[in-house]
C-alpha positions in Angstrom: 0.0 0.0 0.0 1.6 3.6 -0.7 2.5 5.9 2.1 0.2 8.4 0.8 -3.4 5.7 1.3 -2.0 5.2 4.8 -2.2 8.7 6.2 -5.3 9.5 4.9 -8.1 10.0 7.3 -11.3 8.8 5.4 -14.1 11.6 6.2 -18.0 11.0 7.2 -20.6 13.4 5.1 -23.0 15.1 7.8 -26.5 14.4 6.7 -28.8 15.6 9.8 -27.8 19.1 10.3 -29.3 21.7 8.2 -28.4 25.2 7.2 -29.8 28.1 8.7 -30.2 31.2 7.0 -29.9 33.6 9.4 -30.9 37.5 8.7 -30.4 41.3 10.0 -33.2 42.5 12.3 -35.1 45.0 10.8 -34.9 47.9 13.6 -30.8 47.3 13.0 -30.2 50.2 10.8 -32.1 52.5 13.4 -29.8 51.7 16.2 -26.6 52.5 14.3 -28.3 56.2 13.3 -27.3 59.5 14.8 -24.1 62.0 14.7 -22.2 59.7 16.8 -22.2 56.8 14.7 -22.0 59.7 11.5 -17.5 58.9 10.8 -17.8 62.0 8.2 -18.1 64.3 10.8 -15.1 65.4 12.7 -15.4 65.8 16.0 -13.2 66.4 19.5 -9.3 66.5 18.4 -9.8 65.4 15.0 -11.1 69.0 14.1 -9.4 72.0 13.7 -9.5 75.1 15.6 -11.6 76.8 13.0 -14.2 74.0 12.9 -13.8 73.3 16.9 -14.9 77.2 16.7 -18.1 76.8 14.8 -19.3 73.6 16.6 -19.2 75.6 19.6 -21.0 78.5 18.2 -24.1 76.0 16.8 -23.8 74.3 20.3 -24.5 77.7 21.8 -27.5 78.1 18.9 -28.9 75.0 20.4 -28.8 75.4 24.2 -29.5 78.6 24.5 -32.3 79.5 21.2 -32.9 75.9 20.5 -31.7 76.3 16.9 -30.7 72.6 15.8 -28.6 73.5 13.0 -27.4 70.5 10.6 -23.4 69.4 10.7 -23.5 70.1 6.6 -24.2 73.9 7.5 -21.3 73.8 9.9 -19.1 72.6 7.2 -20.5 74.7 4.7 -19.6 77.6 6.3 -15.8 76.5 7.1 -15.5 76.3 3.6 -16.9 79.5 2.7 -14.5 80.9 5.2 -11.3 79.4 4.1 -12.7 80.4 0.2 -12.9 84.1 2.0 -9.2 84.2 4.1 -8.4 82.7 0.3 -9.8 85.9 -1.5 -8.4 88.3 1.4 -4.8 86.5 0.8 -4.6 87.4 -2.8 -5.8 90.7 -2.4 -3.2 91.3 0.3 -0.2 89.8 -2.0 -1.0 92.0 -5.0 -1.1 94.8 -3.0 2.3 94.2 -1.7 4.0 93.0 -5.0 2.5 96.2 -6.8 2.4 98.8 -4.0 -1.0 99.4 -5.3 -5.1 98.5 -4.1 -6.7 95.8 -6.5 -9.2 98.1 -7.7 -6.4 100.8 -9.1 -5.2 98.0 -10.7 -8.3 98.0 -12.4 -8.5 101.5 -13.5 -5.2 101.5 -14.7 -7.4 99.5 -17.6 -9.4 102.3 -18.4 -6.7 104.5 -18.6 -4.7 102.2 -20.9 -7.7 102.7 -23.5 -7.1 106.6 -23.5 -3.0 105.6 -24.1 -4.1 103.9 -27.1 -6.1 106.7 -28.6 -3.2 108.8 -28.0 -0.9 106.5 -29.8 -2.9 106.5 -33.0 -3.0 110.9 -32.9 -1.1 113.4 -31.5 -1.7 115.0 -28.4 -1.9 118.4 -30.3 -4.6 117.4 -32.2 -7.0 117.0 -29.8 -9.8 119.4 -28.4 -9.1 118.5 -24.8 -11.2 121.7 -23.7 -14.3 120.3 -25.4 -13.2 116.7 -23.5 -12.8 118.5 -20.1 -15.9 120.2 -20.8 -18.1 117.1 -21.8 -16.5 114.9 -18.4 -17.6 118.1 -16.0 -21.4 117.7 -17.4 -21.2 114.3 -16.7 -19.7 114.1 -13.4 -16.5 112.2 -14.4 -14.1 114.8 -12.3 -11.8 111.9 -12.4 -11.9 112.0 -16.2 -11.6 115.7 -16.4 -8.3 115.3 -14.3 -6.5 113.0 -16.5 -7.7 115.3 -19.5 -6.4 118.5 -17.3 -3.3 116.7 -17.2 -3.1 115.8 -21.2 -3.5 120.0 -21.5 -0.7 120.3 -19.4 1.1 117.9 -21.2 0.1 119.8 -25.1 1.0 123.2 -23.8 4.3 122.0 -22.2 4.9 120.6 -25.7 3.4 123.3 -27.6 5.8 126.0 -26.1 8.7 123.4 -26.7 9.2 122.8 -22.5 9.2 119.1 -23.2 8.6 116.7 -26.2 5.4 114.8 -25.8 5.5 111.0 -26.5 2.6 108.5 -25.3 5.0 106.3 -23.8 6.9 108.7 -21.6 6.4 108.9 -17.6 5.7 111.8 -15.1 10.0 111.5 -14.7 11.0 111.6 -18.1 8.9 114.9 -18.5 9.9 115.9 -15.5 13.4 115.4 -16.7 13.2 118.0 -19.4 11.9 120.7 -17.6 14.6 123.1 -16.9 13.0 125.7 -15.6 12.8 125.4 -11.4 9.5 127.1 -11.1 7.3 124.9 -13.9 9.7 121.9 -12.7 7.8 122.2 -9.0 4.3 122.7 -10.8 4.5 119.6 -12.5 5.5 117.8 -9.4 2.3 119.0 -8.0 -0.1 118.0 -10.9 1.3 114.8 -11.8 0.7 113.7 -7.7 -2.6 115.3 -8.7 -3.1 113.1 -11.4 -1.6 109.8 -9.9 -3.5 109.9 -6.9 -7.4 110.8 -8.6 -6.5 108.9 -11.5 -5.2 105.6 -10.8 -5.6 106.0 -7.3 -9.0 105.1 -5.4 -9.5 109.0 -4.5 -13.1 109.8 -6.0 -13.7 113.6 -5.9 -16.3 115.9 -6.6 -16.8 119.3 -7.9 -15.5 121.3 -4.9 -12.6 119.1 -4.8 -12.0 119.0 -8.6 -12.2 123.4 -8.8 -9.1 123.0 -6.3 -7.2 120.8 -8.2 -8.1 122.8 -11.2 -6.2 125.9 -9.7 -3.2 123.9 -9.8 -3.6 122.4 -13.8 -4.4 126.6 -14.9 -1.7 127.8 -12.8 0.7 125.6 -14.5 -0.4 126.4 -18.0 -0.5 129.8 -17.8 3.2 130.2 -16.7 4.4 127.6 -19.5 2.4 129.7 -21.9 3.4 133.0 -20.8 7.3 131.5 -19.9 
């Protein structure tokens, strides 16, 4: 007989027992219901201190008004608070990196579109009193700034003080004028200018008539030398 036939270990078949099927009672998925059997919501150490905070501002909703306010609200609002410190971030690092508030960022758009105009026509050519005129019936004192300081620009250029390119900057101008007196003016009205223009300073009649001083002051010495 081979080895293997002698350690076998012949085996009975059981015919008497029989199989139970055995189910779930039906009041099973009841027990197992409520927040502390909910694993989605954090709770205790697991949360942060930002959602430790709100929990215990919706506890103090319940005890004290009996507001029962859902854990999805609670989670909502974390996120529409991190989606805010989010939107304050960026805000906070353009202002640093450009020195500048978002929205004069903005408006340094709309000033762009008058830069193109002037690159298709010379300054000269325009009727910037009839533009300065139009902006004050309208109530655009910030528009009737930036065209006081084109005017200042044309007669400067007219009377051969500086020579008048779109592209140049407050300093180159300022660069060219040689004469002390119109040199400080300019000063004045391009600060004038920055600050209404593609600063956030809105201004309204009174405050536009004393900047205006400043604009005419500065024209009438260039034109009169």
């Amino acid at each position: 007989m081979a080895q293997g036939e002698k350690d076998s270990v012949p085996l009975t078949e059981d015919t008497n027992s029989k199989l139970v099927l055995r189910s779930l009672d039906e009041d099973l998925i009841q027990k197992y219901q409520g927040k502390e059997f909910n694993y989605d919501i954090k709770d205790g150490e697991s949360q942060n201190l930002l959602a430790r905070f709100l929990t215990w501002v919706m506890n103090g909703l319940r005890d004290v008004f009996g507001i029962d306010i859902p854990p999805g609200i609670t989670q909502l609002l974390e996120y529409l608070i991190y989606g805010l410190m989010g939107a304050l971030a960026i805000y906070l690092l353009i202002r640093f990196l450009t020195g500048e508030n978002a929205s004069a960022i903005f408006r340094k758009k709309e000033a762009a579109t008058i830069n193109l105009n002037l690159a298709e026509e010379h300054i000269e050519s325009l009727d910037l009193d009839a533009l300065i005129t139009d902006a004050i019936q309208q109530n655009n004192y910030r528009l009737a700034i930036r065209y006081q300081y084109l005017k200042v620009l044309k007669t400067l250029s007219q009377h051969q003080i500086i020579e008048w390119h779109y592209e140049k900057t407050n300093l180159d101008y300022e660069k060219e004028i040689t004469a002390p007196k119109i040199k400080l003016l300019f000063k004045d009205v391009s600060y004038l200018y920055d600050h209404i223009w593609y600063g956030e300073q809105e201004i309204d009649d009174q405050k536009y008539r004393a900047a205006q001083i400043t604009f005419t002051n500065l024209n009438n010495i260039s034109a009169h030398g």
